[in-house]
N, CA, C and O atoms as a printed pandas DataFrame, in Angstrom:
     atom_number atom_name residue_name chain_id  residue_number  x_coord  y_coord  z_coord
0              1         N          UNK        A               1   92.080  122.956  114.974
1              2        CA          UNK        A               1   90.867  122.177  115.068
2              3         C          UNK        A               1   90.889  121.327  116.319
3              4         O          UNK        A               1   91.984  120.812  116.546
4              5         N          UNK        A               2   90.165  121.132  116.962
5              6        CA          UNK        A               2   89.795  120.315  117.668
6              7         C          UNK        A               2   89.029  119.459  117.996
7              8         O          UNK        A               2   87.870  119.745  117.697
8              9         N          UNK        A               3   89.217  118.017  118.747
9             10        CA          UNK        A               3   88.964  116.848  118.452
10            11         C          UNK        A               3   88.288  116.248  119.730
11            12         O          UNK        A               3   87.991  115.058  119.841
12            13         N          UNK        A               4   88.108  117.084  120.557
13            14        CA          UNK        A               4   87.678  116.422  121.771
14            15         C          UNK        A               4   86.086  116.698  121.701
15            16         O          UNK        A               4   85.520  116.997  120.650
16            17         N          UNK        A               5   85.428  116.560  122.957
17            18        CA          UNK        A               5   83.890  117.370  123.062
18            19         C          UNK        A               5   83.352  118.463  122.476
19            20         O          UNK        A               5   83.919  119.551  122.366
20            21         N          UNK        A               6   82.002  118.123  122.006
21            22        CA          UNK        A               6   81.625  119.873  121.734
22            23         C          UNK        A               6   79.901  119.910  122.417
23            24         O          UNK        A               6   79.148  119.088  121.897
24            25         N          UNK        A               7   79.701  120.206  122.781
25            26        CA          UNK        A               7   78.439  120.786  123.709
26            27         C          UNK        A               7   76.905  121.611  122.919
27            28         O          UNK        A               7   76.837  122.659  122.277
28            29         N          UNK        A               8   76.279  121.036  123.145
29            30        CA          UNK        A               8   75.066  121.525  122.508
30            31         C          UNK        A               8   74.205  122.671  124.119
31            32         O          UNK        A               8   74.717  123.049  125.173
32            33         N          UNK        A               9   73.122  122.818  123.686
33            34        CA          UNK        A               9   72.565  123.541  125.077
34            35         C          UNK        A               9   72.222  122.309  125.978
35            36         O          UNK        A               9   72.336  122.505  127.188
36            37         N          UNK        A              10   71.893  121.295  125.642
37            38        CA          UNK        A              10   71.561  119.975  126.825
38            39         C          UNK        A              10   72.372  119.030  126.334
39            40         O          UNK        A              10   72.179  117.889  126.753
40            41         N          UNK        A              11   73.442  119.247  125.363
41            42        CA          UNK        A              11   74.150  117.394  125.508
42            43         C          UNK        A              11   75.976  117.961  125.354
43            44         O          UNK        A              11   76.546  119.051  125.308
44            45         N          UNK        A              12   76.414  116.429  125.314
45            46        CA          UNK        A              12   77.873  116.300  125.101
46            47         C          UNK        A              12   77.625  115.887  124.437
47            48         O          UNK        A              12   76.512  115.383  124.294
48            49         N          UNK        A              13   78.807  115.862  123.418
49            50        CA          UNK        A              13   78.935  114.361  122.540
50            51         C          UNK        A              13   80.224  114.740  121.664
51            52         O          UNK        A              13   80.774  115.836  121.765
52            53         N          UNK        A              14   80.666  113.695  120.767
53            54        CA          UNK        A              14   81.824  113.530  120.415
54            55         C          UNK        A              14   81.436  112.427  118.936
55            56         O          UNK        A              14   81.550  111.201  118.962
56            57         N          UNK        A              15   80.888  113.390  117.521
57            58        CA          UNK        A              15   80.586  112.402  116.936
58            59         C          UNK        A              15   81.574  112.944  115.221
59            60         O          UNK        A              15   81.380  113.769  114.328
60            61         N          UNK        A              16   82.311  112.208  115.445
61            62        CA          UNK        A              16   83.244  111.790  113.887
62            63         C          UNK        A              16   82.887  111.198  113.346
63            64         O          UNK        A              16   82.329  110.237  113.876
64            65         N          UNK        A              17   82.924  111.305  111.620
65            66        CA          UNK        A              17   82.675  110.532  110.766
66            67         C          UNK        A              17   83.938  110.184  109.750
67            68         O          UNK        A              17   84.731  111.072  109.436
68            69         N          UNK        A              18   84.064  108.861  109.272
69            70        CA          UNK        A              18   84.892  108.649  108.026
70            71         C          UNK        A              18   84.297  108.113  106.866
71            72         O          UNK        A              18   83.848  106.967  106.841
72            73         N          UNK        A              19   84.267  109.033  105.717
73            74        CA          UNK        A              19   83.189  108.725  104.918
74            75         C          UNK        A              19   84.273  108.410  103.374
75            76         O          UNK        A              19   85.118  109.168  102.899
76            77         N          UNK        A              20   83.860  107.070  102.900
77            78        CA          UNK        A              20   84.944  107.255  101.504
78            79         C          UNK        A              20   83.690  107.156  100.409
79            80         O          UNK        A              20   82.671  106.474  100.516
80            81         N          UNK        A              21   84.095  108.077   99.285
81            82        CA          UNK        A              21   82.916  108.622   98.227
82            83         C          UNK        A              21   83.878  107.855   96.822
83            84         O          UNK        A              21   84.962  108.382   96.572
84            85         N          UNK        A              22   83.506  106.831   96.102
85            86        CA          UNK        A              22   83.738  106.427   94.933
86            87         C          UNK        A              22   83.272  107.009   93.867
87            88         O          UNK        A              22   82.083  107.327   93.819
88            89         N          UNK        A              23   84.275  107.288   92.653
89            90        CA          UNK        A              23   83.210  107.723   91.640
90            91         C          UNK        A              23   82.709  106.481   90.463
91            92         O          UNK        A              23   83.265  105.435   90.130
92            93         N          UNK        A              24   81.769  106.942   90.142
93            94        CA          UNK        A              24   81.272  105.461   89.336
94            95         C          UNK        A              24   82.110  104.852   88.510
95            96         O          UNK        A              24   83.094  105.251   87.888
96            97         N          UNK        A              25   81.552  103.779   88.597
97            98        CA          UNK        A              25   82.477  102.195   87.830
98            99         C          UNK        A              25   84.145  102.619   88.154
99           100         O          UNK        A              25   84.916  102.517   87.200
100          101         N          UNK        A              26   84.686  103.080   89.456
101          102        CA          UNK        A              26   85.839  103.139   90.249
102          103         C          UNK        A              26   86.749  104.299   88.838
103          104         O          UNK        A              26   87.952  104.547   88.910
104          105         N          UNK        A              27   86.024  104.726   87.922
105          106        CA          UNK        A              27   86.577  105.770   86.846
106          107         C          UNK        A              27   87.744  106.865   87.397
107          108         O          UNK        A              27   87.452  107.741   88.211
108          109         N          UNK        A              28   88.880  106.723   86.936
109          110        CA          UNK        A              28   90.239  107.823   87.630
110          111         C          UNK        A              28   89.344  109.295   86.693
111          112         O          UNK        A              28   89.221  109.435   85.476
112          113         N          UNK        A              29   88.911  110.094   87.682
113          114        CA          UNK        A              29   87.878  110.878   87.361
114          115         C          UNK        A              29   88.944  112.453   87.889
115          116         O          UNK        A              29   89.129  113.452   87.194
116          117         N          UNK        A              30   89.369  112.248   89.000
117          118        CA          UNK        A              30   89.920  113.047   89.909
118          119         C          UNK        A              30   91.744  113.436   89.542
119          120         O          UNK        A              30   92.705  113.679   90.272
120          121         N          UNK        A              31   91.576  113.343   88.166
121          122        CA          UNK        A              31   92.877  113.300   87.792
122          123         C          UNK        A              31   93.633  114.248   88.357
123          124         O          UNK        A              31   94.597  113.758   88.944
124          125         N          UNK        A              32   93.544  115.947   88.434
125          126        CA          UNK        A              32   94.394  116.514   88.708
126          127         C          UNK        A              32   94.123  117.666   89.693
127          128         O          UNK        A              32   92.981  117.759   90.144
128          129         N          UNK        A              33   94.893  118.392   90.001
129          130        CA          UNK        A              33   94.813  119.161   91.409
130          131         C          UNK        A              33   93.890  120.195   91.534
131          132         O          UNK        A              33   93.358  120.685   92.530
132          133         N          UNK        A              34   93.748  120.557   89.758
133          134        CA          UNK        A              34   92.851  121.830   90.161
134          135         C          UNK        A              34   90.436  120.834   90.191
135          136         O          UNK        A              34   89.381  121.333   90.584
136          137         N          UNK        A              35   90.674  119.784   89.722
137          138        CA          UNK        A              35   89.375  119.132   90.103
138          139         C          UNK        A              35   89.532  118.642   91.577
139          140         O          UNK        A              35   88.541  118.584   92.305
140          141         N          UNK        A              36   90.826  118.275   92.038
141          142        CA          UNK        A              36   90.892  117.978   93.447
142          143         C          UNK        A              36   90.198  119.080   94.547
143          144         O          UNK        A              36   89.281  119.041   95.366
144          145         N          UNK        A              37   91.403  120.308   93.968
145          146        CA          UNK        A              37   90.884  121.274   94.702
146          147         C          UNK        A              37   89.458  121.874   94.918
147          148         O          UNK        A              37   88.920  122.173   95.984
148          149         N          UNK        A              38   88.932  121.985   93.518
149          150        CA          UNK        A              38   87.400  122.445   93.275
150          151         C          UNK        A              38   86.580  121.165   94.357
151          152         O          UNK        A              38   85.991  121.393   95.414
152          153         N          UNK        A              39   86.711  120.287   93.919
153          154        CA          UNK        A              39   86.003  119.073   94.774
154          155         C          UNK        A              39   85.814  119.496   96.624
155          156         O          UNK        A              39   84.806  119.605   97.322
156          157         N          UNK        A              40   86.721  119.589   96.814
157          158        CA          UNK        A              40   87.419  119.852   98.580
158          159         C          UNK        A              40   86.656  121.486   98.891
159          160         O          UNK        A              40   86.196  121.872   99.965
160          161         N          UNK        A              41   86.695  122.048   97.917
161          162        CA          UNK        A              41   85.994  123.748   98.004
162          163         C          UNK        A              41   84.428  123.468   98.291
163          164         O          UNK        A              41   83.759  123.774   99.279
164          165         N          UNK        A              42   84.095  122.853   97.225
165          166        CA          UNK        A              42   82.589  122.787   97.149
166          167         C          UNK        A              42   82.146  121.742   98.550
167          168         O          UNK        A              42   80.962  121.850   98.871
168          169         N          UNK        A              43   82.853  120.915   99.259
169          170        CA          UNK        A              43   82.526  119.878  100.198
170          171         C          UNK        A              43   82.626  121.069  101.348
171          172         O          UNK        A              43   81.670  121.227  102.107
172          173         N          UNK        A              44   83.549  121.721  101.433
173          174        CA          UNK        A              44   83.744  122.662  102.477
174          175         C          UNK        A              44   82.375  123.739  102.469
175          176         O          UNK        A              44   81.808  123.817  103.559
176          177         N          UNK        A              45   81.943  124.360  101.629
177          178        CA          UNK        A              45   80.984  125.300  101.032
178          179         C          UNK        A              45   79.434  124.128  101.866
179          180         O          UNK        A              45   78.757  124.261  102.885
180          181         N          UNK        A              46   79.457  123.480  101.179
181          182        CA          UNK        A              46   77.999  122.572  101.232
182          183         C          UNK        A              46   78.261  122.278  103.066
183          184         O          UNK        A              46   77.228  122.546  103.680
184          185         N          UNK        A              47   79.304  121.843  103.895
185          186        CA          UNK        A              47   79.499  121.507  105.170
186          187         C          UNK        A              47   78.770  122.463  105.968
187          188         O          UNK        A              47   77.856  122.159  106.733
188          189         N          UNK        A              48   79.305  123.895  105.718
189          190        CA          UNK        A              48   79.143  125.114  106.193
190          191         C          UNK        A              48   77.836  125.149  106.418
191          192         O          UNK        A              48   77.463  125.453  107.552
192          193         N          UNK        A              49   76.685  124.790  105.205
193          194        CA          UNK        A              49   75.668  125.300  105.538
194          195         C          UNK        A              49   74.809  123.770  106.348
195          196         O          UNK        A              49   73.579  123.811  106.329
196          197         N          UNK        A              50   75.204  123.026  106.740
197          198        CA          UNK        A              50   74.651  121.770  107.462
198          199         C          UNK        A              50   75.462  121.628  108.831
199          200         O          UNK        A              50   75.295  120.720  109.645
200          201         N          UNK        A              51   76.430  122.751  108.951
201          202        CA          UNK        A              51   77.336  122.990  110.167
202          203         C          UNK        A              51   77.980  122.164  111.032
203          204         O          UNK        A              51   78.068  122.108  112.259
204          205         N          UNK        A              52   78.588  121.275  109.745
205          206        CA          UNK        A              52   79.538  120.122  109.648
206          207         C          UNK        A              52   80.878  121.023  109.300
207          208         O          UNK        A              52   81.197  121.863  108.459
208          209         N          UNK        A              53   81.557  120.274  110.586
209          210        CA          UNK        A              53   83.408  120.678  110.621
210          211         C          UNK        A              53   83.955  119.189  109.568
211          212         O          UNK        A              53   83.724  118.012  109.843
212          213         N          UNK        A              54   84.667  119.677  108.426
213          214        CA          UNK        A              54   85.359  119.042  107.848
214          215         C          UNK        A              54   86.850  118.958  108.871
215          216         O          UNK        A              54   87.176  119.833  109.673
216          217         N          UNK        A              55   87.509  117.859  108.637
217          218        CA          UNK        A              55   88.688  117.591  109.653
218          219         C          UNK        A              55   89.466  117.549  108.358
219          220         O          UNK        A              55   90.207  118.441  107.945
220          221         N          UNK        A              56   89.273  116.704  107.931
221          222        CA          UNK        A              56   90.162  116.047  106.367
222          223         C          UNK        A              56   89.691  116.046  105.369
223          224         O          UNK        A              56   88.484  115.826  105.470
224          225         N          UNK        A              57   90.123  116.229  104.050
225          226        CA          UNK        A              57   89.608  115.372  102.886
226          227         C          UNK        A              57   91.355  115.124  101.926
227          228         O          UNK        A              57   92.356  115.776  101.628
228          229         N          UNK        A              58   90.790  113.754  101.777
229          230        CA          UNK        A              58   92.098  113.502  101.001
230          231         C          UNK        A              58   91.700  112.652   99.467
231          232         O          UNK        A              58   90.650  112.079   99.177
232          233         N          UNK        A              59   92.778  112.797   98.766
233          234        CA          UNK        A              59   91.520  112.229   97.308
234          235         C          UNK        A              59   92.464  111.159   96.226
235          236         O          UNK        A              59   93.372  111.540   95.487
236          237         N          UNK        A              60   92.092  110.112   96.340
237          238        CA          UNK        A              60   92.697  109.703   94.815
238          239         C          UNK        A              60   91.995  109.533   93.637
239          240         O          UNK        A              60   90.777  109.547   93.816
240          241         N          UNK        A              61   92.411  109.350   92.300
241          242        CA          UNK        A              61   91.738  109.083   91.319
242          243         C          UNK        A              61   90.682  108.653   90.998
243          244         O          UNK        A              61   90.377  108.725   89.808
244          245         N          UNK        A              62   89.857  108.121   91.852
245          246        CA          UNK        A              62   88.923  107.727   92.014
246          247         C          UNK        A              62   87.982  107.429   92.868
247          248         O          UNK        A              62   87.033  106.646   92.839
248          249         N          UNK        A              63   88.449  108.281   93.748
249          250        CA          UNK        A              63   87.806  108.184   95.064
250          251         C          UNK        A              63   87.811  109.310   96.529
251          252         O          UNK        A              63   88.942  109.796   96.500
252          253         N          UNK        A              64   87.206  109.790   97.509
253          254        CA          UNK        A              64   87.942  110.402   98.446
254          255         C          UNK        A              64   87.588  109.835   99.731
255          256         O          UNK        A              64   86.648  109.112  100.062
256          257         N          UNK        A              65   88.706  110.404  100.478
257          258        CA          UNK        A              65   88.184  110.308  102.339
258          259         C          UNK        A              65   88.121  111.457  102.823
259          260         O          UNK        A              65   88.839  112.434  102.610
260          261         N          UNK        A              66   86.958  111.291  103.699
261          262        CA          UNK        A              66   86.978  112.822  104.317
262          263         C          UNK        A              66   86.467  112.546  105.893
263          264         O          UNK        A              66   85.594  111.728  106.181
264          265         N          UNK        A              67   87.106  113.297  106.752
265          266        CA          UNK        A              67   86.688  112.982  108.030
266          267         C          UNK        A              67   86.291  114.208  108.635
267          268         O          UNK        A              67   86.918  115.268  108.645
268          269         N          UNK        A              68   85.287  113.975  109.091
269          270        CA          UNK        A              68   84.253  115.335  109.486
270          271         C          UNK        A              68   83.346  115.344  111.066
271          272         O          UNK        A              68   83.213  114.393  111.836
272          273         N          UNK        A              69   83.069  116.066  111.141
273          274        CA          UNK        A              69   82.480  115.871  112.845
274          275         C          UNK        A              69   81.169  116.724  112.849
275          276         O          UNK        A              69   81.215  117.743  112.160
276          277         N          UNK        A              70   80.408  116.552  113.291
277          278        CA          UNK        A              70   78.666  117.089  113.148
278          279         C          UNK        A              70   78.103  116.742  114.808
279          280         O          UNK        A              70   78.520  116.121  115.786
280          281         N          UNK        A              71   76.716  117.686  114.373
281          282        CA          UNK        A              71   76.141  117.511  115.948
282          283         C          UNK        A              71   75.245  116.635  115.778
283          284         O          UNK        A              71   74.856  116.272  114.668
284          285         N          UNK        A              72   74.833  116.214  116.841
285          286        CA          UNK        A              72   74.036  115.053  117.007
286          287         C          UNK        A              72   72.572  115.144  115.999
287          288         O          UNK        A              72   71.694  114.280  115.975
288          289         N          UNK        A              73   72.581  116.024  115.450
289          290        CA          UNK        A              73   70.545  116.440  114.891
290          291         C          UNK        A              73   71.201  116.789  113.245
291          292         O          UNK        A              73   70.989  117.830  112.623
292          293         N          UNK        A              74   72.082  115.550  112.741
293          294        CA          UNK        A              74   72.899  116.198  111.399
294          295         C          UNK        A              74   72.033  115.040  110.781
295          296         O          UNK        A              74   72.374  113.867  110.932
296          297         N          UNK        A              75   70.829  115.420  110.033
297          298        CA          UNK        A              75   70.839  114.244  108.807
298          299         C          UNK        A              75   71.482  114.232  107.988
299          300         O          UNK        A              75   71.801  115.059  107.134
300          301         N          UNK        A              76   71.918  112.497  108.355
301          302        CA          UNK        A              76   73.276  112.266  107.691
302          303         C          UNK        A              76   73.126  111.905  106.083
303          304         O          UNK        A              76   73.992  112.343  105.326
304          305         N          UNK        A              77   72.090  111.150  105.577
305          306        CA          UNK        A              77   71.434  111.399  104.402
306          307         C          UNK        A              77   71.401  112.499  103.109
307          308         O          UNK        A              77   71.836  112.693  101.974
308          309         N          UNK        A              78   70.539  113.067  104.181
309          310        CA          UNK        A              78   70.119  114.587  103.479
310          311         C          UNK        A              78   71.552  115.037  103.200
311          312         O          UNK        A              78   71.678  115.323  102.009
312          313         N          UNK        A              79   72.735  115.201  103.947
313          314        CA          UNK        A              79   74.189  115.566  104.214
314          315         C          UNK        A              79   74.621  114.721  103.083
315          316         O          UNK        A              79   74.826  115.393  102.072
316          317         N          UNK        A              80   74.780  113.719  102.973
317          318        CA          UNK        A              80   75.910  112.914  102.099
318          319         C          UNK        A              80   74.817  113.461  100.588
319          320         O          UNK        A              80   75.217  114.349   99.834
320          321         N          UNK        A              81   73.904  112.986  100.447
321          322        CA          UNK        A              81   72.774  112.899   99.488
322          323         C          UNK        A              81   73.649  114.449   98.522
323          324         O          UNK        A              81   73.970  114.426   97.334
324          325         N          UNK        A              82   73.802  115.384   99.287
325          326        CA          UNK        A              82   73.974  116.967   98.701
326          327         C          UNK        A              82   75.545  117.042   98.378
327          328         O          UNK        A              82   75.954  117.500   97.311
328          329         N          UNK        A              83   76.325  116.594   99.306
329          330        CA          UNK        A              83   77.625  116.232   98.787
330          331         C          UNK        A              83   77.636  115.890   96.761
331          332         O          UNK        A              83   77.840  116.498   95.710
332          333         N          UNK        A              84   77.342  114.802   97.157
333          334        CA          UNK        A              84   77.193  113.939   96.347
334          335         C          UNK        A              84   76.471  114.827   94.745
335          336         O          UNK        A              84   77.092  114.759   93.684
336          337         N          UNK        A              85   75.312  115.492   94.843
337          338        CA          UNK        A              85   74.410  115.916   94.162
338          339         C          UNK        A              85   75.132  117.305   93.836
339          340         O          UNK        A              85   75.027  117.707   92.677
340          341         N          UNK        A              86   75.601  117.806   94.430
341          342        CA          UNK        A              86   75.998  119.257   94.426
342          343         C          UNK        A              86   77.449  119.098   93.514
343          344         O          UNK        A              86   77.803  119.847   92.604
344          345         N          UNK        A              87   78.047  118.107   93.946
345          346        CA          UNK        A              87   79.662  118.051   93.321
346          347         C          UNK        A              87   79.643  117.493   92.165
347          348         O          UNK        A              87   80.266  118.058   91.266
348          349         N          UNK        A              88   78.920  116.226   91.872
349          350        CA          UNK        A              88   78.493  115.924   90.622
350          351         C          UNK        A              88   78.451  116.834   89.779
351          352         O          UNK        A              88   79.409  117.121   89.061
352          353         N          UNK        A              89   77.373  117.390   89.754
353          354        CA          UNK        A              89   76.708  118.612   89.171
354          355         C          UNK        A              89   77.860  120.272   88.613
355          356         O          UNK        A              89   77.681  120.943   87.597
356          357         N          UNK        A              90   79.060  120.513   89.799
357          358        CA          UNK        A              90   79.338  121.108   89.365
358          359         C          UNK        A              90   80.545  120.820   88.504
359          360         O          UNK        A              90   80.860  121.414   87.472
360          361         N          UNK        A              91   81.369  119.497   89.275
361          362        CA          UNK        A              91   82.277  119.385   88.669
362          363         C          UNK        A              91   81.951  119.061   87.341
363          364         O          UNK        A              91   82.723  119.586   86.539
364          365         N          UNK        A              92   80.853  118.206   86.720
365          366        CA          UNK        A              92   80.590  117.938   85.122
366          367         C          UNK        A              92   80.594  119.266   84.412
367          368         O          UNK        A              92   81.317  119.551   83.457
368          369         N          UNK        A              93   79.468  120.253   85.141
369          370        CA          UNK        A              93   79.852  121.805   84.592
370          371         C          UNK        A              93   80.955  122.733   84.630
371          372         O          UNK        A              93   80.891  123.763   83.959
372          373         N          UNK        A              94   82.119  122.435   85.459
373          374        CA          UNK        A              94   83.500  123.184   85.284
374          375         C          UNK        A              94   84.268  122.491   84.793
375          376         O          UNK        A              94   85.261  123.070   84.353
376          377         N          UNK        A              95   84.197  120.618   84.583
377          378        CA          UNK        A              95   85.370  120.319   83.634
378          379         C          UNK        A              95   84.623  119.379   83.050
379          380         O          UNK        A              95   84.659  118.223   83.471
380          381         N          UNK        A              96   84.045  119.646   82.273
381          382        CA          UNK        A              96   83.169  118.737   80.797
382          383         C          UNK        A              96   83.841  117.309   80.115
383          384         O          UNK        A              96   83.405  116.324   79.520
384          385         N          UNK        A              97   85.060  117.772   80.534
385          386        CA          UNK        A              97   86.039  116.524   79.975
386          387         C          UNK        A              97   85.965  115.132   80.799
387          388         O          UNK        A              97   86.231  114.011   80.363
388          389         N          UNK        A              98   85.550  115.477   82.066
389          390        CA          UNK        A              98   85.465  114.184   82.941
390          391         C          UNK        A              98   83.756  113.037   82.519
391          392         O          UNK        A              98   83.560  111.913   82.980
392          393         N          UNK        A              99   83.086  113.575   81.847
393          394        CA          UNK        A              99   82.096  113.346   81.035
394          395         C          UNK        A              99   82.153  112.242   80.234
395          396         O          UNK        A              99   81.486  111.211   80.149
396          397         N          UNK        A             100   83.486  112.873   79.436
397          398        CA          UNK        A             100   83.582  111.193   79.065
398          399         C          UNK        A             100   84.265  109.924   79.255
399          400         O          UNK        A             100   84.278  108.939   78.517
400          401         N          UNK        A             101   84.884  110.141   80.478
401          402        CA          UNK        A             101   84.786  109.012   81.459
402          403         C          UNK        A             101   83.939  108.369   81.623
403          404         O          UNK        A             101   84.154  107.159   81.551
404          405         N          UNK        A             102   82.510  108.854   81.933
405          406        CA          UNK        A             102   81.543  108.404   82.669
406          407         C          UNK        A             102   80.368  107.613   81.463
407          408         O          UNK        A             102   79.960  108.250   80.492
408          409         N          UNK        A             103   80.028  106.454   81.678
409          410        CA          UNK        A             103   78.397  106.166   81.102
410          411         C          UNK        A             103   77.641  106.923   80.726
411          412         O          UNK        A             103   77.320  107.180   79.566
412          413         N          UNK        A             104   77.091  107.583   82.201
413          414        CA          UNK        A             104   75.809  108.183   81.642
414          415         C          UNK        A             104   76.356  108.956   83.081
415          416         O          UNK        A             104   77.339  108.799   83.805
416          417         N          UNK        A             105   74.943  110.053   83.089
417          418        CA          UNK        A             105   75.055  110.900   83.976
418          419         C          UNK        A             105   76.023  111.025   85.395
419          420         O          UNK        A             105   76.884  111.825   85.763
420          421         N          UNK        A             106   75.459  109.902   85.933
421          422        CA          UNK        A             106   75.772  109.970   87.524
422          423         C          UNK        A             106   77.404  109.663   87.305
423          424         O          UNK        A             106   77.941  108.788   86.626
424          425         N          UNK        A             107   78.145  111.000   88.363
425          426        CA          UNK        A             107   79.588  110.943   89.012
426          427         C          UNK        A             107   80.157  110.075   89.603
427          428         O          UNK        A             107   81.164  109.439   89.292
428          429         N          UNK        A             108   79.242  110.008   90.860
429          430        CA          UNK        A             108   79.071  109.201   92.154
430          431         C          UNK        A             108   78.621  107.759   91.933
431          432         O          UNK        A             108   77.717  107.369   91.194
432          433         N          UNK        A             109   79.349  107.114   92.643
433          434        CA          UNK        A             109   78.860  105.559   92.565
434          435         C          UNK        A             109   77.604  105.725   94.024
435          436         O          UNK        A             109   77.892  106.116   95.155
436          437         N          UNK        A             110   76.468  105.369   93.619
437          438        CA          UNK        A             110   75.714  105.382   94.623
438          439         C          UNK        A             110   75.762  104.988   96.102
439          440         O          UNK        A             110   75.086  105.424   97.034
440          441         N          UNK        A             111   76.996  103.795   96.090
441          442        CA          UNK        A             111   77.193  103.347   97.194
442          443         C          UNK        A             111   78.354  104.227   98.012
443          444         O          UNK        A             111   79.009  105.120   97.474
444          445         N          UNK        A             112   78.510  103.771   99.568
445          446        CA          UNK        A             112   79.727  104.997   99.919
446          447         C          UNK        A             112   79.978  103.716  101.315
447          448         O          UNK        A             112   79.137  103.054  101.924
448          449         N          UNK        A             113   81.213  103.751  101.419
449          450        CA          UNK        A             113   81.586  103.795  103.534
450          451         C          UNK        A             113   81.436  105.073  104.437
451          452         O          UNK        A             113   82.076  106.122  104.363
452          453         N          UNK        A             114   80.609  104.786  105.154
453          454        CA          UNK        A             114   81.006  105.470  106.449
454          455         C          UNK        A             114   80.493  104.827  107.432
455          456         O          UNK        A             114   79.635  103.964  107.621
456          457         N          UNK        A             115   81.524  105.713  108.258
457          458        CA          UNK        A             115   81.923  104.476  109.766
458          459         C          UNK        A             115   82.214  106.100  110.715
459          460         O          UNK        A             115   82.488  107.154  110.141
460          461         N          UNK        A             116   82.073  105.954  112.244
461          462        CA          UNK        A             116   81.843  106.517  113.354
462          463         C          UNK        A             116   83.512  106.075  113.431
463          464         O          UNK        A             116   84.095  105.047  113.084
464          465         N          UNK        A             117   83.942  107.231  113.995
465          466        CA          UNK        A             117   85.365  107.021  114.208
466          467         C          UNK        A             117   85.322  108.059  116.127
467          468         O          UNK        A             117   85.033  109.215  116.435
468          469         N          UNK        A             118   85.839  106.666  117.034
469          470        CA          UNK        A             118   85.155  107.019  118.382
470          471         C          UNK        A             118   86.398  107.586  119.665
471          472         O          UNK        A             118   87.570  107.234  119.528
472          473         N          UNK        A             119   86.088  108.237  120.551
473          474        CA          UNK        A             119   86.999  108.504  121.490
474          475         C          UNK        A             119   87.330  107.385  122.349
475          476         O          UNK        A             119   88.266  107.566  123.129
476          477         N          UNK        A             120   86.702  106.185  122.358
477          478        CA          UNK        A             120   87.268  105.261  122.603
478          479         C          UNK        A             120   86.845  104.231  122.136
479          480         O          UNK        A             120   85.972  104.314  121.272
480          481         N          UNK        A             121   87.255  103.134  122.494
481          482        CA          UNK        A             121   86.931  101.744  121.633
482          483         C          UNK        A             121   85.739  101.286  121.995
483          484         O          UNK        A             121   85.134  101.768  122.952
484          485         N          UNK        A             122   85.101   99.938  120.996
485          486        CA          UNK        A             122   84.005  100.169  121.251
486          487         C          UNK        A             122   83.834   98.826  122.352
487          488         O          UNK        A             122   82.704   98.488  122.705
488          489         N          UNK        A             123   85.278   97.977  122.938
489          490        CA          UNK        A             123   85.488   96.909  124.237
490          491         C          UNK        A             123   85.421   98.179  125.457
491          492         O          UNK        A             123   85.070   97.901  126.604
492          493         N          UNK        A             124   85.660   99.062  125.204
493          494        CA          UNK        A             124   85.529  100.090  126.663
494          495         C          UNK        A             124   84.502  100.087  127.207
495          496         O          UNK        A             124   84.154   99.720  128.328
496          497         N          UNK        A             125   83.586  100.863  125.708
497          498        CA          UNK        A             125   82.100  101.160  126.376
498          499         C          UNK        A             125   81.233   99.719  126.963
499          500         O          UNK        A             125   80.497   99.717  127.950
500          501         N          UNK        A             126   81.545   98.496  126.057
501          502        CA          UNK        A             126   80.821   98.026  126.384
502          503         C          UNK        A             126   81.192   97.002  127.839
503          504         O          UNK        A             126   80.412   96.181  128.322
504          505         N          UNK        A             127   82.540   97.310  128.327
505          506        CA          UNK        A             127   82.254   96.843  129.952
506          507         C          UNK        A             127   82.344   98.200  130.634
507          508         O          UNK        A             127   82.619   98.071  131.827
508          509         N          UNK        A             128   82.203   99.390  130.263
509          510        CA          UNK        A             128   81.760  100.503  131.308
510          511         C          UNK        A             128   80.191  100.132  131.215
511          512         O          UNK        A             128   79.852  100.252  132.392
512          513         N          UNK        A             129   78.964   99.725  130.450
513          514        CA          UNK        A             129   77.845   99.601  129.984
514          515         C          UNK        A             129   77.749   98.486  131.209
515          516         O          UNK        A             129   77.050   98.536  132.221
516          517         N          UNK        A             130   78.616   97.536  130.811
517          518        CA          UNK        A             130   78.169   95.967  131.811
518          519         C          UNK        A             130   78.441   96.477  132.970
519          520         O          UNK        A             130   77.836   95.896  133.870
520          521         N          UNK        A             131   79.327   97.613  133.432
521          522        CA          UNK        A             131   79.886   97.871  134.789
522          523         C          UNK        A             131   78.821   98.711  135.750
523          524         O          UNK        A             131   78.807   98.864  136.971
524          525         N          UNK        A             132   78.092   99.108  134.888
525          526        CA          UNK        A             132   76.803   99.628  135.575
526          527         C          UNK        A             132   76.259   99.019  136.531
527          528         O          UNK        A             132   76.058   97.818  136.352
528          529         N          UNK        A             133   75.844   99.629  137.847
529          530        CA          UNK        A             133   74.892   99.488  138.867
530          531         C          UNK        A             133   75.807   98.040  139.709
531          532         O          UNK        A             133   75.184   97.139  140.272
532          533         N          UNK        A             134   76.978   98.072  139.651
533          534        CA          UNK        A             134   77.868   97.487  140.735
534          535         C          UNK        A             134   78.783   98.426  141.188
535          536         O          UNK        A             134   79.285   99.353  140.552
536          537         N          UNK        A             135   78.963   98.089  142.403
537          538        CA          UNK        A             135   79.829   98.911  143.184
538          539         C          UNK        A             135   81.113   99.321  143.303
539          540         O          UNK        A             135   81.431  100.100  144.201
């Protein structure tokens, strides 16, 4: 995999994401390897078709990180929104038991982090930015 530039027909760019996905009321939901695994399958599957490079996903009991890289025209929304909707959905239908963990329906805690993870810091850009139009 690689981590540097990737090129569209008119741009550069270099855009990573680190996204951490909670499952509701912080519930150890993710108990064991084969829901781990299914989880990480279906994120990979759903990436593919929004033509998002997964880098990572790593998972604990209640939670995952996943670091991924997309082109600049990726709604990121629509993207997390299906994650989210798609894995829910199947994992309740392949392991029924995690069900009753949960309240009521929803897997996912609605809320999430993500953060831009950058090729350089963000004190660089902003005196290459100030360094503009001096000599």
């Amino acid at each position: 995999m690689k981590y540097g530039l990737d090129r569209g027909s008119h741009s550069v760019y270099a855009l990573q994401y680190h996204l951490v996905q909670v499952v509701k009321y912080r519930r150890k939901a993710l108990v064991n390897d084969e829901i781990i695994d299914f989880l990480k399958q279906k994120i990979h599957e759903i990436s593919e078709t929004f033509e998002v490079t997964v880098l990572n996903i790593e998972c604990d009991k209640d939670h995952f990180h996943m670091i991924f890289k997309a082109k600049p025209t990726l709604n990121i929304p629509k993207y997390l929104n299906s994650i989210k909707t798609i894995t829910s959905r199947e994992i309740k239908r392949n392991y029924p038991e995690v069900k009753q963990l949960l309240w009521k329906q929803a897997f996912w805690s609605p809320s999430y982090f993500l953060t831009t993870t950058g090729q350089t810091t963000l004190n660089v850009l902003i005196k290459y930015v100030e360094s503009q139009g001096e000599k």
